[in-house]
Every structure is written in C-alpha cells, then in structure tokens.
DRENTIDO-959886 format. One record per residue: residue in three letters; x, y, z of N, C-alpha, C in turn. Coordinates in pm, whole numbers. Layout:
R | ALA | X | Y | Z | X | Y | Z | X | Y | Z
...
//
This chain:
R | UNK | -5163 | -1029 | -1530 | -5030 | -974 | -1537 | -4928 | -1069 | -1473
R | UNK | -4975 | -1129 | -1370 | -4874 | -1264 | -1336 | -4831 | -1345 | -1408
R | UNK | -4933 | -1392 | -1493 | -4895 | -1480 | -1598 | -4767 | -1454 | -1674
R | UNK | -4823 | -1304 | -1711 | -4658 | -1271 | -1827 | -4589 | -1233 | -1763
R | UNK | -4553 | -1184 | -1592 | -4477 | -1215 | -1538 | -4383 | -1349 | -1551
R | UNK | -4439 | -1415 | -1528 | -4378 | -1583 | -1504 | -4337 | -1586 | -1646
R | UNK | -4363 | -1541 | -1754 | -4402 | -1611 | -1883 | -4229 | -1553 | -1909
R | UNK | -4246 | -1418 | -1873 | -4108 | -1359 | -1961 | -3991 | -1363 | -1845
R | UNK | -4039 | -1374 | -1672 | -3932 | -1456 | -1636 | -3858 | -1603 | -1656
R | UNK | -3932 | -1639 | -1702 | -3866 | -1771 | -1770 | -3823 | -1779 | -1861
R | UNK | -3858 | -1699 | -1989 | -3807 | -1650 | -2085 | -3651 | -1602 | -2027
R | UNK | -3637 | -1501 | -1948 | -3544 | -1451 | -1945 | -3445 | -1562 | -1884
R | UNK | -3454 | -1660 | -1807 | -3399 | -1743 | -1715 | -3313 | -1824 | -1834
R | UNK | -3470 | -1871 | -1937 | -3362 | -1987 | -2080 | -3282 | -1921 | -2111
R | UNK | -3308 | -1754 | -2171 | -3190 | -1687 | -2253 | -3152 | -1581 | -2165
R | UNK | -3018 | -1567 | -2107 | -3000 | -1435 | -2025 | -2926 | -1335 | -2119
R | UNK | -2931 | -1366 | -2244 | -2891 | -1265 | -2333 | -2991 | -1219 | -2441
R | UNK | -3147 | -1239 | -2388 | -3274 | -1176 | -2496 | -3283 | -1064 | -2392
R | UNK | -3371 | -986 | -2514 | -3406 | -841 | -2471 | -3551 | -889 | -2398
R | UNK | -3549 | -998 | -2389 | -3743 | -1037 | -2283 | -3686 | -957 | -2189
R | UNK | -3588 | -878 | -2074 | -3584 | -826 | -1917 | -3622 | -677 | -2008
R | UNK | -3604 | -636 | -2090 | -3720 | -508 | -2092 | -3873 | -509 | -2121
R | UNK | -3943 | -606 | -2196 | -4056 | -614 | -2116 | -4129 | -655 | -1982
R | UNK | -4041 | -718 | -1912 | -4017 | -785 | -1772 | -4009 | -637 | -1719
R | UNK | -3930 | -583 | -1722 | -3888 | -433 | -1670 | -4026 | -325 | -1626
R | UNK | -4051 | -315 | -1769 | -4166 | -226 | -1815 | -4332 | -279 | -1738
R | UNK | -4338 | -440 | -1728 | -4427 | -504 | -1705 | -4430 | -438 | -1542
R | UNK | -4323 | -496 | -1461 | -4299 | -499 | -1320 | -4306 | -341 | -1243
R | UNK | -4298 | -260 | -1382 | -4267 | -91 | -1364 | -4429 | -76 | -1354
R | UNK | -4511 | -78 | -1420 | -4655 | -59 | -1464 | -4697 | -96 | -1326
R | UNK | -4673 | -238 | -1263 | -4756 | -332 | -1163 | -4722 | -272 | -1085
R | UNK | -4676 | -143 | -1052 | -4620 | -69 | -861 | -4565 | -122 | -785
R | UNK | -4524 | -72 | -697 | -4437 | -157 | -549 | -4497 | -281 | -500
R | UNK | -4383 | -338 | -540 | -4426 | -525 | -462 | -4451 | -488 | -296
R | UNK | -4534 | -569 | -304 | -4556 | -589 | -128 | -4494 | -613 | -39
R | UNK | -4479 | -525 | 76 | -4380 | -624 | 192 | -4383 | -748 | 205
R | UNK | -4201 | -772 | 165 | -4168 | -939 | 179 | -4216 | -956 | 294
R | UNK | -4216 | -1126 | 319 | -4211 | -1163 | 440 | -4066 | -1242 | 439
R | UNK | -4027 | -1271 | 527 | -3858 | -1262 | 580 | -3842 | -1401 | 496
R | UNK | -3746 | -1374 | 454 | -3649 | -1463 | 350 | -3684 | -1588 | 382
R | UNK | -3623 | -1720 | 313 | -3601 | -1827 | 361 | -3402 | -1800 | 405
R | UNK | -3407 | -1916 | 485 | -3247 | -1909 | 539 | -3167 | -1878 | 399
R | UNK | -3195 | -1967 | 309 | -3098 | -1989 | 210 | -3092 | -1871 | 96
R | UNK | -3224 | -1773 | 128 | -3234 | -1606 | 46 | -3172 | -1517 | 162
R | UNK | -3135 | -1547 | 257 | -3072 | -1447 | 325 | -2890 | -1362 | 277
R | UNK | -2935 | -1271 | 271 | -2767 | -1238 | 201 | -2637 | -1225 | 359
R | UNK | -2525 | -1281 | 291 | -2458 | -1260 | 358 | -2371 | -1191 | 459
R | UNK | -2314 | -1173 | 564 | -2270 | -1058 | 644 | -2132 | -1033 | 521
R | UNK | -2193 | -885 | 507 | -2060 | -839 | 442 | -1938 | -843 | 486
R | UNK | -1946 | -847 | 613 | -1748 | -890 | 724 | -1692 | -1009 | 669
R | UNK | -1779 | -1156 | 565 | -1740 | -1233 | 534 | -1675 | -1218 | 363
R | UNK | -1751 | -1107 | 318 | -1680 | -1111 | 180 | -1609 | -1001 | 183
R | UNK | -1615 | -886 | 257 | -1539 | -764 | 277 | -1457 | -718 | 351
R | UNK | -1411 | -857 | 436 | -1375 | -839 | 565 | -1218 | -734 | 595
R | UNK | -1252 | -592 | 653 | -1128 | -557 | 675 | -1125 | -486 | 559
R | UNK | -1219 | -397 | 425 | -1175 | -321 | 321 | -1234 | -208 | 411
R | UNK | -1192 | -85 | 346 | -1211 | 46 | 404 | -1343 | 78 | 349
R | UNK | -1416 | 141 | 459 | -1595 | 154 | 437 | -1632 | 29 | 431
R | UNK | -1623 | -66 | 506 | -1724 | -221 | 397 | -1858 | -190 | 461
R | UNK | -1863 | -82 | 583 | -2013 | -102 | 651 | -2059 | 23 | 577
R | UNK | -2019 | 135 | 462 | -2070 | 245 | 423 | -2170 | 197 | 283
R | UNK | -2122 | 87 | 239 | -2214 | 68 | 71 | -2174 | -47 | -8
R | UNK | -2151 | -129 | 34 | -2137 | -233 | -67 | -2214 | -363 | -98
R | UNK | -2200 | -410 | -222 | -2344 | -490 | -272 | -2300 | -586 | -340
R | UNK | -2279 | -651 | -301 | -2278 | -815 | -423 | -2338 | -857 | -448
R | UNK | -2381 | -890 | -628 | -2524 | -943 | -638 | -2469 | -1005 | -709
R | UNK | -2540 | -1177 | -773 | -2564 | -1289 | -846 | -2605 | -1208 | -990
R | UNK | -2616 | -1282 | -1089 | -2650 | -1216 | -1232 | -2800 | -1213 | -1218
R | UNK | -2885 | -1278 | -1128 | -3011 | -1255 | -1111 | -3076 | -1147 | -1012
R | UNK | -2959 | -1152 | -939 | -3000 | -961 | -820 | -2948 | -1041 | -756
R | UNK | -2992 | -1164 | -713 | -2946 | -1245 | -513 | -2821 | -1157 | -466
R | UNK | -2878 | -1143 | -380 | -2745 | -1066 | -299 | -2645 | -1185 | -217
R | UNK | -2529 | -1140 | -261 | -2438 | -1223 | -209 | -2374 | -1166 | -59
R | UNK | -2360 | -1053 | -96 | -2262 | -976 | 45 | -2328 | -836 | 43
R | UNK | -2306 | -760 | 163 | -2294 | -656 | 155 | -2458 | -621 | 162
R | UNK | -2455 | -428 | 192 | -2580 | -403 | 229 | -2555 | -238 | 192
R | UNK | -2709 | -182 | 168 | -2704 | -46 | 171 | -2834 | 30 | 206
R | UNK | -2812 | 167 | 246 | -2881 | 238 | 317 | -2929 | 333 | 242
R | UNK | -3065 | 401 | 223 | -3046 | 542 | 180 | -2984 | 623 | 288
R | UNK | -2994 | 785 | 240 | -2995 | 853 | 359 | -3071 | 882 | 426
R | UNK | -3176 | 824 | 456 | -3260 | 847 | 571 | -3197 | 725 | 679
R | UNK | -3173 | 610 | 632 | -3031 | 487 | 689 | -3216 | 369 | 690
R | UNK | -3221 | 371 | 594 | -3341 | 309 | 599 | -3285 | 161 | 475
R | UNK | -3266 | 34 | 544 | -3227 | -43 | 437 | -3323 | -105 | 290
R | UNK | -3230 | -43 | 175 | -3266 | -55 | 6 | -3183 | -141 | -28
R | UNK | -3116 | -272 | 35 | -3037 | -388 | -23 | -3153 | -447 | -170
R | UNK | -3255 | -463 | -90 | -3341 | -565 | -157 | -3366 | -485 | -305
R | UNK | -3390 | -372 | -275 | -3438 | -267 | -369 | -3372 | -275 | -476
R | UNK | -3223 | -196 | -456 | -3108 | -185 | -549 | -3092 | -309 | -610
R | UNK | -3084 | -402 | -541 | -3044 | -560 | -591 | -3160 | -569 | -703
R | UNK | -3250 | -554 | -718 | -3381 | -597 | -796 | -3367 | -542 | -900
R | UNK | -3328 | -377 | -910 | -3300 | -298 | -998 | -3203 | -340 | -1077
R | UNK | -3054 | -356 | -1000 | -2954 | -409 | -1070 | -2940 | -569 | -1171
R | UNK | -3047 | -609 | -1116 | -3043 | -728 | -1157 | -3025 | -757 | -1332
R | UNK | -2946 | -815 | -1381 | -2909 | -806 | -1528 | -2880 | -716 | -1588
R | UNK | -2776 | -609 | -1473 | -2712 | -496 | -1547 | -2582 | -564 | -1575
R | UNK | -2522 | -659 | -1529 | -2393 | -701 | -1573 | -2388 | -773 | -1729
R | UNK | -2505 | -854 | -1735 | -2478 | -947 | -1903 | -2532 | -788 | -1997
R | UNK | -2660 | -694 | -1935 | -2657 | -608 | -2067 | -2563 | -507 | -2064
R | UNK | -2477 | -465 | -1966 | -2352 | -428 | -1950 | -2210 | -473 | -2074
R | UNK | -2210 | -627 | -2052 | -2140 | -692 | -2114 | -2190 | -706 | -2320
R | UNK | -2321 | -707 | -2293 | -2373 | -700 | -2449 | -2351 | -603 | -2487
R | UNK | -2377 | -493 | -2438 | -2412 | -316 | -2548 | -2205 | -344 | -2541
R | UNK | -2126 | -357 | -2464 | -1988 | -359 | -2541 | -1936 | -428 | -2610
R | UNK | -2023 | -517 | -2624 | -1969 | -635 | -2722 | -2051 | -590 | -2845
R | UNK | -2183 | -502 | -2843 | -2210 | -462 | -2954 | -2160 | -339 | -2973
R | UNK | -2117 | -273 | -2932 | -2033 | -152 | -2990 | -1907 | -189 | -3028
R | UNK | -1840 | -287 | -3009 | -1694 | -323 | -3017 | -1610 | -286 | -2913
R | UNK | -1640 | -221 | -2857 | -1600 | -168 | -2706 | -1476 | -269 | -2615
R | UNK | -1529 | -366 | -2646 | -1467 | -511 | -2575 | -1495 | -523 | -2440
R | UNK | -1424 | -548 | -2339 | -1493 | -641 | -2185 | -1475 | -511 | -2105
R | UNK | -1625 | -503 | -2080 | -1634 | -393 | -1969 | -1622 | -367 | -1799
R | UNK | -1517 | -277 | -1783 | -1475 | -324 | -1655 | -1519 | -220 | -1533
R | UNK | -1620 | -122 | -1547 | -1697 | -14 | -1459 | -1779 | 78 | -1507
R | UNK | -1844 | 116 | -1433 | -1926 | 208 | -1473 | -1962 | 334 | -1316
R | UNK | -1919 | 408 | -1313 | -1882 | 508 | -1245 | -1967 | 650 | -1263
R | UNK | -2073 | 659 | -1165 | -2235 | 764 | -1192 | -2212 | 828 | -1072
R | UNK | -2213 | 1018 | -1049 | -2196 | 1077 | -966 | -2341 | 1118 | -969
R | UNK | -2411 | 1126 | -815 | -2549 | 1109 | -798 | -2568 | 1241 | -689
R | UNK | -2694 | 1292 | -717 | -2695 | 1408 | -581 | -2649 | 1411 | -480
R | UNK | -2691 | 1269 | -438 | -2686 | 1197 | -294 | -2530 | 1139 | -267
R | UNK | -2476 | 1110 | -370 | -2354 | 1048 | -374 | -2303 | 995 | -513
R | UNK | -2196 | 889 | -475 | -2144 | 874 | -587 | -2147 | 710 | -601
R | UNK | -2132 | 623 | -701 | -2164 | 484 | -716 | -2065 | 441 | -811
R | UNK | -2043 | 327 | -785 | -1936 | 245 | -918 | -1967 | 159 | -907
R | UNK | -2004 | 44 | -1041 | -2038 | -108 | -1065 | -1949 | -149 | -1138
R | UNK | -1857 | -262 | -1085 | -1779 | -348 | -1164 | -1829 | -492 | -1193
R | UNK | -1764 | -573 | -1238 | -1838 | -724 | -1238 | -1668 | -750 | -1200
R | UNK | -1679 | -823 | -1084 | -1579 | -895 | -1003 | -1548 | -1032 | -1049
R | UNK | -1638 | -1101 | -1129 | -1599 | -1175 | -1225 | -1695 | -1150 | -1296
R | UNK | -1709 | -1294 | -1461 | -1786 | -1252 | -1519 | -1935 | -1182 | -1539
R | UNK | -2002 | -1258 | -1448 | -2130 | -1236 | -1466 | -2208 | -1158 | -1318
R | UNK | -2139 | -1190 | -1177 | -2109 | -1134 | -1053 | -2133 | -960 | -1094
R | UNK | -2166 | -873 | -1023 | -2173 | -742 | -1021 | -2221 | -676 | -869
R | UNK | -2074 | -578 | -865 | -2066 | -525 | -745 | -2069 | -400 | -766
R | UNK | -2131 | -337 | -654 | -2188 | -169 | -630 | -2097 | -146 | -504
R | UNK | -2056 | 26 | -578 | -1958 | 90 | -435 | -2020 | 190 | -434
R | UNK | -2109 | 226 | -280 | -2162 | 383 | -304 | -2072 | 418 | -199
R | UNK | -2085 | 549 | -204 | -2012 | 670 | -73 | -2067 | 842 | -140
R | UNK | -2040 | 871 | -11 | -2109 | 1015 | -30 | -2031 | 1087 | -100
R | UNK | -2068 | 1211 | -134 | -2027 | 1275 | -270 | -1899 | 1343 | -200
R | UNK | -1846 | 1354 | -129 | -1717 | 1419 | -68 | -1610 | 1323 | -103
R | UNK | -1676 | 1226 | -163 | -1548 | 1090 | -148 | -1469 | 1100 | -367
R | UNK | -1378 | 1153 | -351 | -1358 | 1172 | -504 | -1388 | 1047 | -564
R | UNK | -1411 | 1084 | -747 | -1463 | 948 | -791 | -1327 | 899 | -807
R | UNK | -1164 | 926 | -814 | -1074 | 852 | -812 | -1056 | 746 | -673
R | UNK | -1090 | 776 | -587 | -1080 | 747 | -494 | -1164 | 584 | -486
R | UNK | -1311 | 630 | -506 | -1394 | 567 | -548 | -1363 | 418 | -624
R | UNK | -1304 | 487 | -746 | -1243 | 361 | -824 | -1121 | 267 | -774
R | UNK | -1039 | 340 | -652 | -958 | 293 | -576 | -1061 | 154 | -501
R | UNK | -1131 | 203 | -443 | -1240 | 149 | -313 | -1313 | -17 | -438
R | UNK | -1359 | 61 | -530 | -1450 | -37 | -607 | -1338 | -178 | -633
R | UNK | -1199 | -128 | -713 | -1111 | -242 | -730 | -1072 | -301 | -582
R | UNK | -1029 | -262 | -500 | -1001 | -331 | -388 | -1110 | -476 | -337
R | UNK | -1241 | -357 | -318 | -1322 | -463 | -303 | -1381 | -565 | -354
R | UNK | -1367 | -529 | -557 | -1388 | -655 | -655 | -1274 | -761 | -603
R | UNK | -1181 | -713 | -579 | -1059 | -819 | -570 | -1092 | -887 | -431
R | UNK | -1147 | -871 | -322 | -1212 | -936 | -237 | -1347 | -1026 | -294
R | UNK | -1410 | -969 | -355 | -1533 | -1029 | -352 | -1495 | -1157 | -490
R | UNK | -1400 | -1097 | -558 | -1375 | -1225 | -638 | -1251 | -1354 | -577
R | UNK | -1213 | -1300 | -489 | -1135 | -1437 | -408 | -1231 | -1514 | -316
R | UNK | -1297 | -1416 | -229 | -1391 | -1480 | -182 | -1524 | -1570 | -288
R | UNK | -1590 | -1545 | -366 | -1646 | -1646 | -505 | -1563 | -1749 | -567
R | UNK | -1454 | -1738 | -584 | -1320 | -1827 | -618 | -1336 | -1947 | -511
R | UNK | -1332 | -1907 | -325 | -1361 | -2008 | -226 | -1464 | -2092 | -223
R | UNK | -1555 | -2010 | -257 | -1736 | -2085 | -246 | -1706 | -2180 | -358
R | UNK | -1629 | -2164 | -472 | -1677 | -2320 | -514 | -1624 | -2229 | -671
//
C-alpha cells in the first residue's frame, strides 16, 4: 500500500488538477491513523500565528493557513477538548482549494471566494487568500455566520499581505 501511496502522490504532485487525490484519499482512508509524528524538522514547523495574524480579533481562537499541499503556514487549532488538530485539519484540507477552484470552473460558477459550514461544535469558513493558499476560520457556534465572514475576510487580507512579504 506504500507503494501506491508514493505512486499517486506523485501523480498528484505532476498534476494538481487530476482526480489521482481521490484515490490517494480513499487509499490513506482504508490505511487508518498515521502514527505519531515525531517532531517536525525546523523547516515543517508552522508558524506563530502573531506573525501572520498579528493583532486580528480571535487570532488565538481558530485560524489555519495552509499551502495547496496542507503545510501549514500560520495559525493553529484546537478541538474542544483544547487538544491540538493543526496537523489533522491541515491533512484533510489539503487540495480543497484547486478542487474548490475546479468544481466552479466546471459548473461555470466562476472564482470561488468561501465556503461557510455551520458545525455542531461550531462554525467554519474557508477562503483562498490568494490563489491557491487556503485559510480556515473556526469559532463557536454563538459567533453569527455574518460575523464569521466579517472575521474570515479580515484575516485573508492579513494572511495575503503577509504571503505578498515572504516573497
């Protein structure tokens, strides 16, 4: 099963617009919970969110910057038990922004700018802060989803000035 691991992650790496990340998906779903990492290298460590969020309202309640591959750029999150799922969510999310961007480009839809899911536990919004970049806003369900969408743009507009700096 490693093999076609590797086989259709690379697949997916040449083309980030083939449907290979749903057998990748399905494959990685079948194989159960990966094993406890052992601690990052320096350069997989994600960043203190005070550097890409610095000063937005909640930045220590839910926020997630991830690379089009999951890497987390900024930001961190908790369930409610306050038990950290950065790594988790990030893994999950990983290539929701390009098939985000495809299913509207195949519906005609045109450039998609959120996606906004009210959850038992709370509430969530994913924008892509630039193109391919995709950021998560959670907060608990008391927090309206207008509000929400207030919180999500503020902080895309941080997290995309700050990506603008890096290079």
């Amino acid at each position: 099963m490693a093999d076609d691991v590797k086989a259709l992650s690379a697949e997916l790496a040449r083309d980030p617009d083939s449907l290979v990340f749903l057998q990748l998906g399905e494959l990685l779903r079948h194989k159960g919970p990966a094993p406890e990492p052992m601690a990052p290298a320096p350069a997989a460590q994600p960043l203190e969110e005070a550097r890409v969020f610095a000063g937005l309202e909640g930045a220590e309640e839910g926020l997630l910057l991830l690379d089009p591959s999951g890497q987390v750029l900024g930001g961190a999150l908790k369930d409610p038990a306050g038990r950290d799922v950065t790594d988790a969510v990030a893994a999950y999310l990983a290539g929701v922004s390009q098939e985000a961007g495809r299913t509207a480009k195949l519906l005609g839809l045109g450039r998609w700018t959120g996606l906004a899911a009210e959850g038992r536990h709370g509430h969530a919004h994913l924008t892509p802060p630039t193109g391919s970049a995709l950021l998560l806003v959670v907060r608990e369900r008391a927090v309206p989803m207008g509000r929400l969408a207030i919180i999500a743009q503020r902080a895309a507009l941080a997290a995309r000035r700050w990506l603008e700096a890096q290079g």
